[in-house]
Structure formats: C-alpha cells, structure tokens
C-alpha positions in Angstrom: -96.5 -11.7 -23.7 -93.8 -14.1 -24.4 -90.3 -12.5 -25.5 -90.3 -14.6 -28.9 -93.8 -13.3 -29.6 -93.1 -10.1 -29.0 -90.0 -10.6 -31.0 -92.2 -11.8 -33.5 -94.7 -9.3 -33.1 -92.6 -6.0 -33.8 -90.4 -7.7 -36.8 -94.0 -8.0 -38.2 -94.9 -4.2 -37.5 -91.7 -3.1 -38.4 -91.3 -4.6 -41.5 -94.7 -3.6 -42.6 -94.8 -0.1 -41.7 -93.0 1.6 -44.4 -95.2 0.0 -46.9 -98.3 1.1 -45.0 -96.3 4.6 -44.5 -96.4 4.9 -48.9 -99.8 3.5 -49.1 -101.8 6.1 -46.3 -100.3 9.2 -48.3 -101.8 7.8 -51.1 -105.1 10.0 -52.5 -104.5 11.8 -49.2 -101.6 13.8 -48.9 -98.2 13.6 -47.0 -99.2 15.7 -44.1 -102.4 14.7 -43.4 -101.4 10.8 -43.6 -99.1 11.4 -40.6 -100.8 13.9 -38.2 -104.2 11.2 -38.9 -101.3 9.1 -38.0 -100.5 10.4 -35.0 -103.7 11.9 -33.7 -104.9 7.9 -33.6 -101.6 6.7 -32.1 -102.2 10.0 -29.4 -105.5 8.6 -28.5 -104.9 5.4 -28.0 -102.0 5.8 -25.5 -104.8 7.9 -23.3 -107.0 5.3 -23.4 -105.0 2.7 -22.5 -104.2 5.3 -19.4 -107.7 5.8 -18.9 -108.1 2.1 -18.4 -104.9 1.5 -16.6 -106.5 4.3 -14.3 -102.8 5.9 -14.0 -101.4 9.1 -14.2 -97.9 10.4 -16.4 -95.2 12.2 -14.5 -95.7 16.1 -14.8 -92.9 17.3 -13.4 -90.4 19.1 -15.1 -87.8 16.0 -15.9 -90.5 14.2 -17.3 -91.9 17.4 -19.3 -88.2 17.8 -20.7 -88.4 13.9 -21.7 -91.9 14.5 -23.7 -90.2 17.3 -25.2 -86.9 15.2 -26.4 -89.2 12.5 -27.8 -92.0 14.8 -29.4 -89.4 16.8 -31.4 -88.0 14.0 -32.7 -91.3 12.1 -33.9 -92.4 15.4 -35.5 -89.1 15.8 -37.2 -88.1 12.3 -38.5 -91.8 11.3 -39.3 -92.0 14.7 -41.7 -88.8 13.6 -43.8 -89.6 10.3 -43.3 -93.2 10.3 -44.9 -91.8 13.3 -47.3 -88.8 10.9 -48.4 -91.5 7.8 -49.0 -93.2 9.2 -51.5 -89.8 8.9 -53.6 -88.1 5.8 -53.2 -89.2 2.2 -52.6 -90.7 1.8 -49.1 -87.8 -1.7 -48.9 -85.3 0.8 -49.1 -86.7 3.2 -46.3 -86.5 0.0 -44.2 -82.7 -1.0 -45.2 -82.1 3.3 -44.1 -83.5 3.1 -40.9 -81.6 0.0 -40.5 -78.4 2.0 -39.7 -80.1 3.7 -36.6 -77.8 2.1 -34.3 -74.8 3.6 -36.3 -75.7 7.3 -36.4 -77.6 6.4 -32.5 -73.3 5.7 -31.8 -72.4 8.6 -33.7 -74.5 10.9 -31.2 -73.1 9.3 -28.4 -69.8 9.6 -28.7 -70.6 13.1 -28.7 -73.1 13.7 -26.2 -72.7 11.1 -23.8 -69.2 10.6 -24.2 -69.6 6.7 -25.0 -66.7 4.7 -26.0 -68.3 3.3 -29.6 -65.0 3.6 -31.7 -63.7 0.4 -31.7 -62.6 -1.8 -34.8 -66.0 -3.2 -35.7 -68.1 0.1 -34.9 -65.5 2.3 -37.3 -65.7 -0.4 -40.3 -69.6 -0.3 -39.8 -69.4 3.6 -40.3 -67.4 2.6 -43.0 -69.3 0.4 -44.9 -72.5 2.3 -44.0 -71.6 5.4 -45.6 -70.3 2.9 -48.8 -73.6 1.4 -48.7 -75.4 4.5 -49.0 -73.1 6.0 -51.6 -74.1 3.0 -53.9 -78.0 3.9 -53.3 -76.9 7.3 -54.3 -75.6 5.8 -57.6 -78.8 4.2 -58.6 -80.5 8.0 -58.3 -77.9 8.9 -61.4 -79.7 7.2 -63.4 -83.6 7.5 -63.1 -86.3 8.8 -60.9 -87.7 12.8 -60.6 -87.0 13.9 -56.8 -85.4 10.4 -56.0 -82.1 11.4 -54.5 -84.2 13.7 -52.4 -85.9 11.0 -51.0 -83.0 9.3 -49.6 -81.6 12.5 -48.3 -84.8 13.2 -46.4 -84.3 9.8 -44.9 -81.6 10.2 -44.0 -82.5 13.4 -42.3 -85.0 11.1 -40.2 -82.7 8.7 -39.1 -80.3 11.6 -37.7 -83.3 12.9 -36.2 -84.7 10.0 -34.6 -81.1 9.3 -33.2 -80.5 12.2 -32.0 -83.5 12.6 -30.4 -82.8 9.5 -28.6 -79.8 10.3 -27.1 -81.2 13.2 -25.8 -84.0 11.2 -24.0 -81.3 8.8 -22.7 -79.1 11.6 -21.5 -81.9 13.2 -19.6 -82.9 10.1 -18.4 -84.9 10.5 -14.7 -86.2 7.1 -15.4 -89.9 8.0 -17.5 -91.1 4.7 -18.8 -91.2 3.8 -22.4 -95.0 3.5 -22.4 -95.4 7.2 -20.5 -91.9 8.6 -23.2 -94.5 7.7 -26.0 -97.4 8.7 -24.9 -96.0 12.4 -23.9 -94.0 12.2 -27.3 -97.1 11.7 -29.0 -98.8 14.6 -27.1 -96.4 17.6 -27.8 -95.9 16.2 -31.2 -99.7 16.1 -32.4 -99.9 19.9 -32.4 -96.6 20.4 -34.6 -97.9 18.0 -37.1 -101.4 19.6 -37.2 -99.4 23.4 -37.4 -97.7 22.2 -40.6 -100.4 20.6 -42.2 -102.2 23.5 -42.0 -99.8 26.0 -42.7 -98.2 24.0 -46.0 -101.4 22.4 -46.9 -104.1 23.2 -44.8 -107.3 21.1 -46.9 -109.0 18.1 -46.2 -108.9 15.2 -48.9 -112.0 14.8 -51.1 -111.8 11.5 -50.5 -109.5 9.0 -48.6 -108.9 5.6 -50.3 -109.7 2.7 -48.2 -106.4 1.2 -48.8 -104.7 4.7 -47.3 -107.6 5.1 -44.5 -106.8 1.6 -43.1 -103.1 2.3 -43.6 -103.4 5.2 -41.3 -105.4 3.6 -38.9 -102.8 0.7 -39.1 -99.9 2.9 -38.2 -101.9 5.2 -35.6 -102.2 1.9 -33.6 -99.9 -0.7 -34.7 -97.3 1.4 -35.7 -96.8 4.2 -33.3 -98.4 2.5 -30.0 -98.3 -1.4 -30.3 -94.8 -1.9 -31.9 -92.9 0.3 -29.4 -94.9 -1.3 -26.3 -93.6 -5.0 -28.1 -90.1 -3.3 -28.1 -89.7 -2.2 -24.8 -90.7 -5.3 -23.4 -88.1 -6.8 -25.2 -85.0 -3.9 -23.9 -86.3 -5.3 -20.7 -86.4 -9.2 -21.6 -83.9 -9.9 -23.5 -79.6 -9.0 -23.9 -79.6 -5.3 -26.3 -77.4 -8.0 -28.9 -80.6 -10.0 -29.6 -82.9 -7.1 -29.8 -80.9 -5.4 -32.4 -81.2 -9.1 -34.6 -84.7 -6.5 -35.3 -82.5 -4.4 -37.3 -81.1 -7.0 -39.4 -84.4 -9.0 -40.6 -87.1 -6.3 -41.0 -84.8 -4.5 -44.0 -85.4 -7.6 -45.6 -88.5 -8.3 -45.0 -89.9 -5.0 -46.1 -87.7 -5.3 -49.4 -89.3 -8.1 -50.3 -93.0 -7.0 -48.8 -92.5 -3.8 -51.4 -91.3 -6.6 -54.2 -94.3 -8.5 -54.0 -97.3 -6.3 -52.7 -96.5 -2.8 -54.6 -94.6 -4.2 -57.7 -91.3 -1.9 -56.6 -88.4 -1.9 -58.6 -85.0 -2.7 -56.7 -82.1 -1.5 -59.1 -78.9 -3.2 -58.6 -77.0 -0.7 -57.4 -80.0 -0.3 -54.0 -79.0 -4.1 -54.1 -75.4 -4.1 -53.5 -76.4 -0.9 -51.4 -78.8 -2.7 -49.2 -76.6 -5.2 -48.9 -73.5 -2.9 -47.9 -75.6 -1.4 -45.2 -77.1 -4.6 -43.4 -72.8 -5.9 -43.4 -72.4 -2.3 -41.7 -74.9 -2.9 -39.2 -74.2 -6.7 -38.9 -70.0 -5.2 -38.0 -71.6 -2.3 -35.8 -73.8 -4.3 -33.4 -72.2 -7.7 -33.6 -68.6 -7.3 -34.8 -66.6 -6.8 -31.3 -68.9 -9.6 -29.5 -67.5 -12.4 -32.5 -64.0 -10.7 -32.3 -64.3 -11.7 -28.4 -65.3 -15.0 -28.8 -62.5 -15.9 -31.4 -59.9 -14.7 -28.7 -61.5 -16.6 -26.2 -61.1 -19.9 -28.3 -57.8 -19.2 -29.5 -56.6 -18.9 -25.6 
C-alpha cells in the first residue's frame, strides 16, 4: 500500500475508534465489549498466519516481547474502555494524543534517552496545563467524570510504558508477530476479569455495539497497527507523529456530530493546550533547528 494511503487509512481508524470504543459497551457491558474485542482481533492475526503459512518466534526473547505487549493491551484497554463510559469519546482521542510525551517520560528513565530539551520540557508543561483545564470542566458537572479521565490517563501510562519495555527488549520481533503474541497472552486476562467482575453474557447485543466490536476486533486492533508499522518503516518518525495531531480532532468533531457530545469550554481550551504540548514535544526542536540554520 502506498504511504499516503496508509497514512490515510490509520488517521481514519484512529480517529474512529474511540467512538466505536463508547458505542460496543453499549447494551453490552465494559468487559465483554473488549475481550469480544480482542478475541476477534486474536483470531484474525492467526489467520492471516495461517494464510501467510508462517510461523512466530518462540523462543524466549520473543516470549518476553508477547509478554511486554500483552500486559500492556490488557491494562490500558481496561481503563481505557472503563474511562469511555465517562467522558466524551473526542476527549479520549485528544488524551491519547500525549502518548509520545509520557512514551519520553519512560524513556528517560528506562532507556536513558536524552528527551529533555527546551521543546520536550515545555510540551510536559503545557500537557500537564492542558489536562488540568479538563480537570476543571469535571468541577462542575458529570457523576464519575473525573474518574474517567484519570482512568485514561492510567491507559496512556500503561500503553507507554509498555512500549518502552518492548523497545528495550528489543531482539527485533516484528510488529505484525509483537501484535499478534500481544493479542494472545492478553485474550486470557481479559476473559479472567470478565468473568471474575462480571462473569454474564448480555441478553442482547445491539447491532450498533455488535458491529462496533467487530469493527475494533479487526479494524482497530489488527488493520490500523499493520497501516502503522508500514508507515515507521516508510516514512521519517516526524511525519508519522502528524497522526497524533489530526485524529484528536477528528474524533472531537466525529463525537460532535455522530453521538451529540457536549464539549465544555474548559475540555476546549484543554484540548487545545494538549495538541500545542504535543505539537512543542514532537516538532518543537526540529523548527528551533531550522530557524538557526536560516539565521547563519
């Protein structure tokens, strides 16, 4: 596929999943939404093996990868689809949005990156700013609402964390082969805790949730990564994280028009905030380079 299709492509995915994320616990429980979720997303990465007619590294490097990568998709999907049932689904996008931040934050600490450079520390800056004004809007209105956030922002931590990990083990396990194993050790943790903090099947699963779930099992967890990696190999990591910056908007205004969500001004100004904090983060040092280039 073409880099600007696939560019294309997972700024499509992207921006629609956390409105299909809301909409597949509807009628049908948290819980069950996401280990339906997974379970489809699970199968389809073995079929696409099966067809392929290739094999996943066994050994105990890759096992140790699977293991990063299924912790951290049974983690951050749990307060992540917990969280969504709270707050706007726009406003879980513009959250996820700081990944690369708290991704930084990680690895200054485990891999002993050098991320705190001008731009990067006003990012962090105006990220946490950004996040305080969301706060502000909880003040005001909404049972469980400022729980929401927090368990979102639980799942970015996780899902950052989890991928340093998986970088710092590294022995070079694909993309396609760190999904499908993530998929596969976390299938049985999602299926424990539904069972154990749920444990019954829905009556009856609205069609708008059923194809939601089927959406994310294949779009979502299998399709949209397999678009992304093909852009970390295609294209410089400065235009892949442009991603970052246009699906937060995108899914604002998806959850505006298609599930009549109300946008406060405070989550506003705070969305706003946040995409200037990732804008600084990812793009801040390049610009500060290119303006002392010119002026020498």
């Amino acid at each position: 596929m073409p880099p600007v299709a696939a560019f294309a492509g997972v700024i499509l995915i992207w921006s629609t999943t956390p409105l299909a994320i809301k909409w597949s616990s509807s009628g049908a429980g948290f819980l069950f939404a996401v280990g339906a979720r997974m379970a489809i997303g699970a199968a389809v990465c073995l079929l696409i093996l099966m067809l392929r007619r290739t094999g996943m590294r066994l050994d105990a490097a890759a096992r140790r990868v699977y293991l990063a990568a299924g912790l951290g998709i049974w983690s951050s999907m749990s307060c992540t689809y917990w969280g969504a049932q709270h707050i706007p689904s726009g406003l879980l996008s513009v959250i996820f949005g700081l990944t690369p931040v708290v991704t930084g934050i990680w690895a200054t600490w485990l891999l002993k990156e050098r991320v705190f450079t001008p731009f990067r520390v006003l990012g962090m800056v105006l990220g946490i700013a950004g996040l305080a004004l969301v706060f502000r809007e909880s003040l005001d209105y909404r049972e469980h609402y400022m729980l929401g956030i927090v368990a979102i922002v639980a799942a970015v931590a996780l899902q950052s964390f989890s991928a340093v990990w998986i970088k710092r083990l590294g022995d070079g396990v694909g993309g396609f082969a760190t999904t499908t194993g993530g998929l596969l050790v976390s299938l049985p943790l999602f299926l424990l805790s539904w069972w154990i903090l749920d444990g019954t099947m829905p009556q009856q699963v609205e069609p708008k949730a059923a194809w939601s779930i089927l959406y994310l099992g294949i779009f979502g967890s299998v399709i949209g990564f397999m678009l992304y990696f093909s852009l970390v190999h295609e294209w410089p990591a400065n235009r892949v994280a442009l991603i970052t910056l246009v699906t937060p908007v995108m899914a604002l205004l998806l959850g505006l028009g298609l599930n009549d969500e109300h946008i406060g001004f405070f989550e506003w100004l705070g969305a706003g905030v946040i995409l200037l904090a990732l804008a600084s983060y990812v793009y801040g040092d390049q610009f500060a380079r290119r303006v002392r280039q010119r002026a020498g």
